[in-house]
N, C-alpha and C positions, 0 to 999 in steps of 0.2 A: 667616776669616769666610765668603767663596764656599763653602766647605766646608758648613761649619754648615750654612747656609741649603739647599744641594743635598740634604743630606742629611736636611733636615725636609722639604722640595718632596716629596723623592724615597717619604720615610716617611708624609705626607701622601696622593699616591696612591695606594701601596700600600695604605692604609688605606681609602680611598675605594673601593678596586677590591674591596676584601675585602669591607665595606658591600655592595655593589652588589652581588657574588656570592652572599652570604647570603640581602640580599634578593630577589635573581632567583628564588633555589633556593624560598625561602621561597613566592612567586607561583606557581611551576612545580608547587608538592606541595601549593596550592590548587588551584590550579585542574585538574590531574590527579588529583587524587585517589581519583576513583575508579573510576579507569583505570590505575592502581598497582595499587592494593588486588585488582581486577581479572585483572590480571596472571596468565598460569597459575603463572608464575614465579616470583610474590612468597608467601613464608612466610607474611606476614600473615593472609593469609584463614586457613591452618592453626590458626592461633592464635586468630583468633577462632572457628573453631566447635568449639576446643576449651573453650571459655568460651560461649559461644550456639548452641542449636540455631535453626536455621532459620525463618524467622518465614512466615505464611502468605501466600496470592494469594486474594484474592475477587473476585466480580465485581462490579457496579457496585451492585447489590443486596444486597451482603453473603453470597453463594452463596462455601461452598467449594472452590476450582478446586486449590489446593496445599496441603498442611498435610505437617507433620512428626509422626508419631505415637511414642510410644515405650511399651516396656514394663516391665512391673516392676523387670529389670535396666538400666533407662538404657538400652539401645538401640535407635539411632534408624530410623524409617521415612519416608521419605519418601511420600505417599500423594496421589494426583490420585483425587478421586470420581466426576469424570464419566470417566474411562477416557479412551477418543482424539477425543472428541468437541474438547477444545482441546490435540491433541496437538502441531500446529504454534508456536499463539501463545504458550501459555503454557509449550510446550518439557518442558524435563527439567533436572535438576542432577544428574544421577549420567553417569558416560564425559562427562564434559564437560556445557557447560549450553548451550542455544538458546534463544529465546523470551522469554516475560518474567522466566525464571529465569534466564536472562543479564543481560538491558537493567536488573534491578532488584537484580541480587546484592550490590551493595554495601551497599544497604539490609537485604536478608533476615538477611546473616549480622551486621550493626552492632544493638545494642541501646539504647534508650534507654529502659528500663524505670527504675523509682526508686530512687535509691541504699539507702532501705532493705530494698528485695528483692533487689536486688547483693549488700547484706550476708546476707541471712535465707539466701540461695541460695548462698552461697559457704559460710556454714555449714554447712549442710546438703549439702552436696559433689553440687551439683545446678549444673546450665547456664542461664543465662540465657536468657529469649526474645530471639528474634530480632526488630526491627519487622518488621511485613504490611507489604501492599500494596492497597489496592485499584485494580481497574483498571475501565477505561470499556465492558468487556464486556458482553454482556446474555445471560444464559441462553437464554434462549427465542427469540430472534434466530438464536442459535449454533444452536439445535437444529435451527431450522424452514429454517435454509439447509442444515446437516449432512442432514439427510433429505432436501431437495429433491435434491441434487448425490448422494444415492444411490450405487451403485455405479460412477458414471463419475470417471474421472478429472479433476482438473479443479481449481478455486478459487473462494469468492466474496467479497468484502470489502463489507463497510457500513459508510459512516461518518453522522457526524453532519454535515450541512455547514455551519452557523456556527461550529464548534468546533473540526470536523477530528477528535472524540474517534470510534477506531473502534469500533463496536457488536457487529460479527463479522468472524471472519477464519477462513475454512475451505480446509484442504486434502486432496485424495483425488489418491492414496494416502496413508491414515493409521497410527499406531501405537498403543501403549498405552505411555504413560508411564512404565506403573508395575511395565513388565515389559522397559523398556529395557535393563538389566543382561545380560538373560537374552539377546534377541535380537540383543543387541550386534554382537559376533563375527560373527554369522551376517549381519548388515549389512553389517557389511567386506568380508565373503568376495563377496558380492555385486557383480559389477561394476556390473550393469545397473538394481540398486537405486536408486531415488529416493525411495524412502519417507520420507527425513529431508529432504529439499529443503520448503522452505514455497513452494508457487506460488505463494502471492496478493502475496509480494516480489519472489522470486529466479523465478519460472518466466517464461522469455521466449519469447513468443508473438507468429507476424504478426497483428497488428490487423484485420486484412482492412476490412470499412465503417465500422467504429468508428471510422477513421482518417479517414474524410470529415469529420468533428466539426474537425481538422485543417485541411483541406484545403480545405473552408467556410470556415474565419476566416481564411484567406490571400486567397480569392477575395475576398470582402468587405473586406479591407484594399486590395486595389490596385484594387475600383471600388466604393468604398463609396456612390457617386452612384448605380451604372447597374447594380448585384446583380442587382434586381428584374426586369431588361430580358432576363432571360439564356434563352436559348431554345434549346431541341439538339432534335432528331427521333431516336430513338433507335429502330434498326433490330432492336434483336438486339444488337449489338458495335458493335466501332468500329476502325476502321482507320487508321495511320498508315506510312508508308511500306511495310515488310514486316511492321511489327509489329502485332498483334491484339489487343484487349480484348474477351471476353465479356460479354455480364450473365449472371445467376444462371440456372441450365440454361438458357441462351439465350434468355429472355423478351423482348418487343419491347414496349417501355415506349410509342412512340408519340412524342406532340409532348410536352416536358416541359419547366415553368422552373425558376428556381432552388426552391424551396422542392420540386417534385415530385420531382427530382432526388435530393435528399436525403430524404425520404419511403418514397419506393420503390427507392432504393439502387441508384440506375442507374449500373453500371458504366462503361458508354457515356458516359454525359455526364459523369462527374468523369473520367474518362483524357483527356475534351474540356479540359473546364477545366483540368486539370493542366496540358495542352499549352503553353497561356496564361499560366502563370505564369513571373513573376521569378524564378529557380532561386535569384540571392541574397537575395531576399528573403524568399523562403520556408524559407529556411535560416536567416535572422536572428528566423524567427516558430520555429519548429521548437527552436533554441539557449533566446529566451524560454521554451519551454511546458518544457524540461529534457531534451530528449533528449540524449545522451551527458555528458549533467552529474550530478554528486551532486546526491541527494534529501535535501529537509528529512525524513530518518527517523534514526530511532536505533533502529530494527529492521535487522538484515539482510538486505540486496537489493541486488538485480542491475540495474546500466545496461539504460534504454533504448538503442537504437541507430536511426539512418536515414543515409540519406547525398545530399545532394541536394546538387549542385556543374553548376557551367555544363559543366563537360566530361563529362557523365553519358548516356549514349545515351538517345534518343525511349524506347524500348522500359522504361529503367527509370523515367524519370518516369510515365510510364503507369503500371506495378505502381507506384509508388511512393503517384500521388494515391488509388488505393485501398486502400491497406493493405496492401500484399504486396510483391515482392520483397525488398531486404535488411532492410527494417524488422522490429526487433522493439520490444516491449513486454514490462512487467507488470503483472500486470493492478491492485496501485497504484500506479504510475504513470498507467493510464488512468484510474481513480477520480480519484486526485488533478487530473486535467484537467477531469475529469466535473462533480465537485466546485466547481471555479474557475467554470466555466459556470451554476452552480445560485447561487453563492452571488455576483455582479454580479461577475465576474473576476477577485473576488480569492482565493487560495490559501491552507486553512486549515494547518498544520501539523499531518498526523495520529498520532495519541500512542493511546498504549494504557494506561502509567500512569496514575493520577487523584490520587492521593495514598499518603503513607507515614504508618502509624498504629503506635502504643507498644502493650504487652500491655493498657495501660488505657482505650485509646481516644482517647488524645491523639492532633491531627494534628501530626506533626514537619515532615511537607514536602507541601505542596502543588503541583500540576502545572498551571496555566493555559492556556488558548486561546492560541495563538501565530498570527498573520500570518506568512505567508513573504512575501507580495509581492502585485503586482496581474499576472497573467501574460496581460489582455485590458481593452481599455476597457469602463465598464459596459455601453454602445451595444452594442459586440460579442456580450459575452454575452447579451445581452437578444434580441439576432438570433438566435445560436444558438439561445437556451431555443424560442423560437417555431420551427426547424425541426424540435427534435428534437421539440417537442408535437405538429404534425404527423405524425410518424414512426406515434406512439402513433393519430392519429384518425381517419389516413388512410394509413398508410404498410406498413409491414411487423410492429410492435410494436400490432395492435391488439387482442390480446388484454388488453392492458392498459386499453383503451376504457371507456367504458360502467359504472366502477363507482363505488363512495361516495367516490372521492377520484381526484383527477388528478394524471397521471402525464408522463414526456416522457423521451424518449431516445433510441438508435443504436442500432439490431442490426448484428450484424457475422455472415459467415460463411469464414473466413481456411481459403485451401487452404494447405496444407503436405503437405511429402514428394514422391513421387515419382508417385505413385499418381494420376489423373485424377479429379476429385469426391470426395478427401477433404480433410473443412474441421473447423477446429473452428468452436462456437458462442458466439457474443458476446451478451451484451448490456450499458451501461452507461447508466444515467439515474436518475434523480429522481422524487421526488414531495412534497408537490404542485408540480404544473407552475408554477404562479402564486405559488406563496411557498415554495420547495423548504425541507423539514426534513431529508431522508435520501438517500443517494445509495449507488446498490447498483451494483457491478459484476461481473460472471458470466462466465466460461469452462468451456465443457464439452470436452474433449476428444475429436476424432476423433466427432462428433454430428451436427452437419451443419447445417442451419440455424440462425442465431440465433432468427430469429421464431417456429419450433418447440421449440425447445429450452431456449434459454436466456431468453425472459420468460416460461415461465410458470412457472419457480423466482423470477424477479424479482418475480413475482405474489405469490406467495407469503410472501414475504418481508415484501414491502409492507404486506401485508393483518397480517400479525404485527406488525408495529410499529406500525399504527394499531389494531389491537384490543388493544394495551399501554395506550395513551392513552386508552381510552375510559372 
């Protein structure tokens, strides 16, 4: 009888544990799915685009950015129209795929056209469409940054800031998508080639005064009473034991408070204020905003980094409150900060999908606005928005001053290398000041000042997305 009974117990969990494994497995190849499919490794993809060609990318407008063309014999072309104007975002699918022919390929090569074209197409020894995509791109956005950013090296990213959906995303050095195959090889061979890196995720860059945007809501968290009180005389630099902080070619800013401070991007007074801070607490504000953490993207890119610890010599929290020494950035990750600041502190999730559409126009999958979190109190941000508006009216960004719409934001000018006075150009901010819609963020490479450089592409920029709207 003990027998019997052990041996149902015993047949009982084996059967439970089997249950439980089926259904585990069953969970896993939901919810992986299409990160299997995915997979360089898995045959499936083979099999479906032996059964579907390709389905296309549009932009937010309905503009063709990918399509698959073919010829009288069935074979296929892969075809981008604007050439390398979205050669980063929207990538490639041939030697591998980047872009949004990565983040969407499970959709591209899956079809859900109607079973009676299944049937008519399978007759007729023809492939299925592939679903589209449409993505939150804007032509005219893309173009008018693409030309501003010219022949410099560099990035610019625009997003929407209640949504997070990005509007543009440029990188120089660029390619042509649709001559990937050919230049392939000759990229490999390349040590020094970067032409495939996308900087507006993966290119990591010192912040230089951008990084004050930082370094302001630390000082405002640990005197949120007495900000306003904050007073430095700025000589030129500023000195701390052996170690020295410049300002920008050595300008002598004078008597400055908190708000001129940031304004006029006095190095001198934030290496002061740096001095001052809580080194862990400004490392628990720092961990909040996402440095050395995973970003909400599902694009590929590259950690932020900083390092701000009590055992950190005077000399690097100096570089540190300004943007320099071991800090880096990209440049979305500093959008997405930009962003949080415009839209009352809280962080939109930025996406570049929008939706997945049938050959008949049915929507199969829709992509929603996501919160990531609040990464600043409303107060906070509301502080910020007001020094960076200043920046724009009185500060170093006043090119942006004076026009049909109000603006607000950071210039940055971040040395790098070895070299003495070479900087790249930053700039990252909003408009309108007072009810932010778009937030644009800019790196030029090896340029030199932000306020020269990079807002009057920001300008530019601006002015195109409000003469969309009008």
């Amino acid at each position: 009888m003990k027998t019997r009974t052990t041996i149902l117990i015993s047949g009982g969990l084996f059967t439970a544990l089997f249950l439980f494994m089926i259904g585990f497995l069953a969970h896993f190849v939901a919810v992986n799915e299409q990160d299997m499919v995915n997979n360089s490794y898995n045959s499936r993809q083979e099999i479906l685009l032996s059964q579907n060609y390709r389905g296309s990318v549009y932009s937010r407008d309905g503009e063709v950015l990918a399509e698959t063309v073919m010829d009288a014999a069935q074979n296929e072309t892969r075809v981008y129209p604007f050439d390398n104007l979205f050669s980063h975002v929207v990538g490639y699918s041939t030697n591998g795929r980047m872009g949004v022919e990565a983040q969407a390929n499970y959709y591209l090569i899956n079809t859900n056209t109607s079973l009676s074209n299944k049937v008519a197409n399978d007759m007729a020894g023809l492939k299925n469409p592939g679903d589209s995509v449409y993505t939150t791109l804007d032509v005219q956005i893309q173009q008018v940054a693409d030309e501003q950013l010219s022949v410099y090296k560099g990035a610019v990213v625009v997003t929407e800031v209640s949504t997070g959906k990005v509007l543009a995303m440029v990188s120089h050095p660029d390619f042509d998508p649709n001559e990937i195959a050919e230049i392939w090889d000759s990229l490999l061979a390349n040590d020094t080639s970067s032409v495939l890196v996308n900087r507006a995720t993966q290119g990591l860059y010192p912040p230089g005064s951008t990084f004050k945007i930082v370094t302001a809501l630390e000082y405002i968290r640990e005197n949120p009473d007495s900000f306003d009180n904050y007073s430095f005389r700025c000589p030129g630099y500023f000195k701390h034991g052996n170690s020295r902080i410049n300002c920008y070619h050595g300008i002598s800013h004078g008597e400055v408070d908190f708000e001129r401070s940031f304004a006029k991007s006095c190095n001198s007074s934030f290496a002061n204020i740096g001095m001052g801070l809580d080194k862990t607490a400004f490392s628990k504000t720092l961990d909040k905003l996402l440095f050395d953490k995973e970003l909400p993207l599902t694009m590929t890119y590259s950690k932020s980094s900083t390092a701000v610890s009590e055992n950190m010599t005077d000399n690097d929290m100096m570089q540190t409150s300004i943007g320099q020494g071991m800090t880096q950035i990209t440049p979305i990750h500093l959008n997405m900060i930009t962003s949080a600041v415009a839209n009352n502190g809280v962080l939109m999730k930025p996406y570049v999908v929008d939706r997945v559409v049938n050959d008949e126009g049915s929507v199969i999958k829709s992509f929603k606005p996501q919160e990531y979190g609040r990464l600043m109190s409303e107060e906070e941000a509301g502080i910020l928005r007001e020094l960076m508006t200043a920046v724009v009216e009185k500060g170093t960004a006043t090119k942006l001053s004076g026009l049909s719409y109000t603006a607000a934001g950071k210039t940055g000018s971040a040395e790098y290398g070895t070299v003495k006075g070479e900087s790249h150009a930053w700039f990252t901010g909003f408009a309108p000041a007072e009810n932010p819609e778009v937030c644009v963020t800019i790196i030029v490479e090896g340029a030199g000042s932000g306020g020269d450089y990079a807002v009057p592409i920001a300008r530019r920029i601006f002015d195109a997305y409000f003469r969309e709207k009008e």
